[in-house]
N, C-alpha and C positions, 0 to 999 in steps of 0.2 A: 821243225821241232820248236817247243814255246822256249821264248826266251827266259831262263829262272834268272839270270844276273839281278844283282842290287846294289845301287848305289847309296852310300852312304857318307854321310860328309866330306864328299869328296873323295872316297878308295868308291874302287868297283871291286864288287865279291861278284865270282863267278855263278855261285848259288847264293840261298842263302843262308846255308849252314854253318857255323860257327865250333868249334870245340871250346869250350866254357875253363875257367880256371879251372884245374884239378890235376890228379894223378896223370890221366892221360896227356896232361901238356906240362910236365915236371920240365921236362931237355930238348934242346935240340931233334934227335932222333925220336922220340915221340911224335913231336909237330910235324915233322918232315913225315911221318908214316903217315900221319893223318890228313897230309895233303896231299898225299901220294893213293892216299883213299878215297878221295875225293869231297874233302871241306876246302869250301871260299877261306876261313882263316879258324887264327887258332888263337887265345887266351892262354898266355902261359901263366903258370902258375904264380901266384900272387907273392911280392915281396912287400918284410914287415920285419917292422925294426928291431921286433922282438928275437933274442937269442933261442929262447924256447921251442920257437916254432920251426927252428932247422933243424931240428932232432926230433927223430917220429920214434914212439913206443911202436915195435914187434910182440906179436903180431897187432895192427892196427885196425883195420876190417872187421867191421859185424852187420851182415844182411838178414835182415828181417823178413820172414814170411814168402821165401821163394823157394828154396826147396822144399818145403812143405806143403805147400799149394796144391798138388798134382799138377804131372805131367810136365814137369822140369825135364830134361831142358829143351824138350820143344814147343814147349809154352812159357814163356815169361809174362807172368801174371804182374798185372797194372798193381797188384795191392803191394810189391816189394818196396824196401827202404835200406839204402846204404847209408850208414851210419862212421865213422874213422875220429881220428884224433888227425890233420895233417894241415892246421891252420895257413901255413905257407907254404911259399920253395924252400927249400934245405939249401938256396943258393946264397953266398955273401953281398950284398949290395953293388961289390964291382964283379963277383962272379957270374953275378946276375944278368948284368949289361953285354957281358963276355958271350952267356949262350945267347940272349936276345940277337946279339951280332953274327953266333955262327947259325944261329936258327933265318937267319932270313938269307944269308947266304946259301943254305941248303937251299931254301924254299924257294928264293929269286921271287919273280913273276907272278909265280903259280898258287899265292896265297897271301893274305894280309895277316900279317905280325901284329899280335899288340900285349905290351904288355901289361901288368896290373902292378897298381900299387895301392898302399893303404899306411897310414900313421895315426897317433894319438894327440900329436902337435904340428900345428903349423909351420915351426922350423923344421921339423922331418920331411913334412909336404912340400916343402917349399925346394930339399935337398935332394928328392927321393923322382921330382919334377925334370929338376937340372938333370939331375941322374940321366932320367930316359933320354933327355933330350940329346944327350951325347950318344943316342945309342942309334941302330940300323930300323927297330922297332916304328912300325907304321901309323900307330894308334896307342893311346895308352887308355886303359881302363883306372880308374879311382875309385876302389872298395871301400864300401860304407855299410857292407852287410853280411858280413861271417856270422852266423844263428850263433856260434857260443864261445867266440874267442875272449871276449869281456864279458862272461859269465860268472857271476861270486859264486861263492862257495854260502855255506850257512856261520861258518866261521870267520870270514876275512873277503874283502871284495875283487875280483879280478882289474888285471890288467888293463888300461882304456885303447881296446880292438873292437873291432867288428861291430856288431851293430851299435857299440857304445859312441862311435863316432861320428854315428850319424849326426848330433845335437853340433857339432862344429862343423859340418858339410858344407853350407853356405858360404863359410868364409873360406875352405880351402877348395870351392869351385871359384870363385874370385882369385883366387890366387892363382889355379891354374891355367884360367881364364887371358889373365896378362902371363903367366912365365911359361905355359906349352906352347912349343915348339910345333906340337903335330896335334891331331884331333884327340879328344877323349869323349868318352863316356861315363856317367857315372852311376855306380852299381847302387839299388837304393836298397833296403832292409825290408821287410814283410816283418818284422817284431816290434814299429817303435811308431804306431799310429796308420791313418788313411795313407797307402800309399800314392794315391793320385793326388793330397795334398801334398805328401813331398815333390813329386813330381812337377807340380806347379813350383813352388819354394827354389828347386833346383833348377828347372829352365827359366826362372827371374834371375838368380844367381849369377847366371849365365851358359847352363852345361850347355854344349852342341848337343848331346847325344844320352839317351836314359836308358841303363840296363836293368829291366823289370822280370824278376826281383830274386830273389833266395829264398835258401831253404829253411824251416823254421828250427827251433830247437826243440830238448827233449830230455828227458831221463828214464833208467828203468833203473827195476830192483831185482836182485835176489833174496828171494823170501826167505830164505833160510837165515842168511847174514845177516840181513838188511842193509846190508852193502851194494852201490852204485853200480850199473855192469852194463858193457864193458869195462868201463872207467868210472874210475870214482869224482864225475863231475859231467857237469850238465854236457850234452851234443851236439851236433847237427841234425837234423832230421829229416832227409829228401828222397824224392822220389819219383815216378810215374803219377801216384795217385795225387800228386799235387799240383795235377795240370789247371785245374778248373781254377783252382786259386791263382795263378800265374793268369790266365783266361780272364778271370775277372780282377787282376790288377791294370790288366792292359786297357780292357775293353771299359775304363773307369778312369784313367790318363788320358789315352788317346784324345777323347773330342778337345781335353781343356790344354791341351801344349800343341806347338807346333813344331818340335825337333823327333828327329827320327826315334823310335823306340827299337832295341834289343832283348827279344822274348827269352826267359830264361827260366827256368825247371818246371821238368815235367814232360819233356820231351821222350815221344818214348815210338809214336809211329807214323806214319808221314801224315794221316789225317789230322794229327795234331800240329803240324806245320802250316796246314792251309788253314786253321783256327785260328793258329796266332795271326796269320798277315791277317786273314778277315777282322781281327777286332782291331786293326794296326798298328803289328809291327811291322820292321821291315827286314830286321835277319832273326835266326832263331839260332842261340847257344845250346850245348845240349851235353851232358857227361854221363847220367845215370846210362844213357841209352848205352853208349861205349864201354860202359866197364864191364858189361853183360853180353854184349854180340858183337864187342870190338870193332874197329875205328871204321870198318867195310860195312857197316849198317846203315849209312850214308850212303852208297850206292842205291839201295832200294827204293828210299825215300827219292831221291833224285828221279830215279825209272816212275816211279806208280804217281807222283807230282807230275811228274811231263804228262803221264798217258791223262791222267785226271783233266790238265789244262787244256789237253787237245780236244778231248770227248767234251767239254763245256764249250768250246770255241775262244777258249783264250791265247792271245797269242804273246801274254808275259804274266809272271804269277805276279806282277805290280800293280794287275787290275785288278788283283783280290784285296787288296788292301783297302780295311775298314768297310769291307763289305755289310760288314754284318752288325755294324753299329746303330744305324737305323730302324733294324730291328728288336731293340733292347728296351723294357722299356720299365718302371716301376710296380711292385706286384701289386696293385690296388687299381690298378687298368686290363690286367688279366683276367680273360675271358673265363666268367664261372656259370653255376648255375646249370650243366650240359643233364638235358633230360634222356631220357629211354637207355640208359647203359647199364648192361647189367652183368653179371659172369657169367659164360658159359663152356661149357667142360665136353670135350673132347671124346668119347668112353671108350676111342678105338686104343689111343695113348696115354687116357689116364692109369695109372697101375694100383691105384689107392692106397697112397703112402701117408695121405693122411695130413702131410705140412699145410694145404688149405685149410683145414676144419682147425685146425691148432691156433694159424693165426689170422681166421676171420676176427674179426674184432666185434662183428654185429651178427654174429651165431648164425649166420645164412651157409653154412656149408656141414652138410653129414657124408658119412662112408655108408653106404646104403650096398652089398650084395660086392663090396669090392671096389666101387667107383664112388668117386666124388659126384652129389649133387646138393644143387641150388636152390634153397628156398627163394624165391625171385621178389616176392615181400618183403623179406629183410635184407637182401642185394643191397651195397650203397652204392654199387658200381666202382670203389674206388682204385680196382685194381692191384691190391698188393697181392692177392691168389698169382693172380697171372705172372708177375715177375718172381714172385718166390718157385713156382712149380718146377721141378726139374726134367719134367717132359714136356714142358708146353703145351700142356692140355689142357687151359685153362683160359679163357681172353676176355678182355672185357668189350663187350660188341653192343654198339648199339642196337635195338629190336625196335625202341618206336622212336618216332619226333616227339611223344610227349612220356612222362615217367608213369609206367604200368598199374603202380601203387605210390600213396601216398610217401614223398620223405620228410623230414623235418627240414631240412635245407633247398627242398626244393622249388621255390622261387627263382624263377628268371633271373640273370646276374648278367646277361649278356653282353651289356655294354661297356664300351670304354670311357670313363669318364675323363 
């Protein structure tokens, strides 16, 4: 069987799955289920020195765009977003150390501990440091990126959390750089610039280890009110569909540092875990997936990861890593210019519904007797027929090596320059 272990500043994770701060890693008993489900370690919920954030509004939860979708609930569609109010743990800063202590007792062996923290000042970070260090906690995490806990309002400006504390980052990785005890990581923001130049900024600094990256923020309205909703102030905003931006924070870090990276949101099915080590990371956090198919979702990923690394002839998923950076490359070296492609249509499955001709954008498609057909002259080959069709009766196939009919773009573009 391939080997998934990963080493990581020194802990060894059995896999390389992680459970990320959040609801599911609030206590003790949470973590413990989640290793018992089979996560390498767990991210307990983040402590923060703010009083606010240990008192959650009921009910707190607003998911976006899943049971509306069809086919809930044996489809969980990539386009969902869980949205809350739940900035931290609801734990006191020694209550906090207390579960960290009974949480790895349950867990022993069988999981890496790590906790989170996050401040607004240096003297908090510097307390909040010692803190852990007195604790059983294997790892500690250093959050610099909550999408909306230092969020203003239009009247008065927020508290300095979350990604507001990124702009002091620097000197409170210096700082924990001499006063940790045990390894960290540090969580960077996706709201406050390039994240591969923090990345760089933060392994000068001196992080061991880069957690890339969080969720963005957001607001919505009710039209009626015009009142803020769920809550009356800006959010979190994360999800599956925010793999590709996680995807391209990594695969934009990676080449320019050289400490380990921790892939974070977005996670949602194992293919998306052999993505992240390919652009290289080397473990993947994950909560959206868990709060919807609960902590046992990890098991699958594990099964169809192994069978995947056996069927390629891997014999650890640590040779995917940065696979696929090589491949990457700027779009102005992108192969264009591709002649003879053009649509063509299916008439056993087309049902002639009519969304080709709607959104041809170069009037090359009529409903003719019930069926979609192709003017092939005004064809630009581009393809959006085919992925809008909802029978598949549509593809864009090449017919010749050269373009049938005159395009306006069609000049050779072939090379890479």
């Amino acid at each position: 069987m391939p080997d998934l272990s990963v080493e990581l500043c020194g802990l060894n994770f059995r896999n390389p799955f992680i459970l990320s701060s959040a609801t599911p890693t609030k206590t003790a008993k949470n973590i413990k289920k989640g290793i018992d489900s089979g996560w390498a370690g767990a991210v307990m919920k983040g402590l923060s020195e703010y009083e606010h954030t240990r008192v959650y509004p009921r009910p707190r939860f607003k998911v976006y765009w899943l049971k509306d979708q069809g086919g809930y609930p044996k489809i969980i569609p990539r386009s969902f977003v869980i949205t809350d109010i739940e900035e931290g743990s609801h734990l006191s800063p020694e209550d906090y150390v207390k579960e960290l202590n009974v949480t790895k007792k349950l867990v022993g062996e069988d999981g890496i501990i790590i906790g989170q923290i996050t401040a607004g000042d240096l003297e908090t970070w510097e307390n909040f440091i010692e803190l852990i260090n007195g604790s059983k906690a294997d790892m500690v995490e250093l959050n610099f990126s909550c999408p909306y806990a230092g969020e203003p309002g239009t009247q008065e400006e927020g508290v300095k959390a979350g990604w507001a504390t990124m702009y002091m980052a620097e000197e409170a990785i210096k700082l924990a750089r001499k006063k940790s005890a045990i390894p960290f990581s540090t969580k960077i923001s996706s709201q406050t610039g390039e994240v591969d130049e923090w990345a760089v900024k933060f392994e000068k600094a001196g992080a061991p280890c880069l957690t890339l990256s969080h969720r963005i923020s957001f607001i919505d309205f009710d039209i009626e009110t015009a009142k803020p909703i769920p809550f009356p102030c800006i959010l979190g905003f994360g999800g599956p569909y925010l793999v590709g931006f996680s995807l391209k924070y990594i695969a934009k870090s990676a080449p320019k540092v050289n400490v380990p990276i921790m892939a974070n949101l977005g996670m949602l099915e194992w293919t998306d875990a052999i993505k992240y080590v390919m652009v290289g990371a080397s473990t993947i956090q994950s909560c959206s997936a868990v709060m919807v198919h609960g902590y046992e979702v990890v098991n699958s990923w594990i099964s169809d990861i192994s069978k995947y690394l056996e069927e390629h002839g891997y014999s650890s998923i640590n040779e995917l890593r940065g696979k696929a950076l090589q491949h990457i490359m700027p779009p102005h070296k992108v192969k264009r210019g591709h002649q003879g492609i053009y649509a063509v249509v299916d008439k056993q499955k087309c049902t002639g519904c009519g969304i080709c001709k709607r959104t041809c954008f170069y009037f090359a498609i009529d409903i003719k007797e019930g069926k979609a057909v192709v003017d092939l002259p005004k064809c630009d080959g581009c393809g959006l027929c085919s992925e809008l069709c909802p029978e598949d009766a549509i593809s864009a196939v090449k017919l010749s090596e050269k373009d049938l009919y005159q395009r306006p773009d069609s000049r050779p573009y072939n090379r890479r320059i």
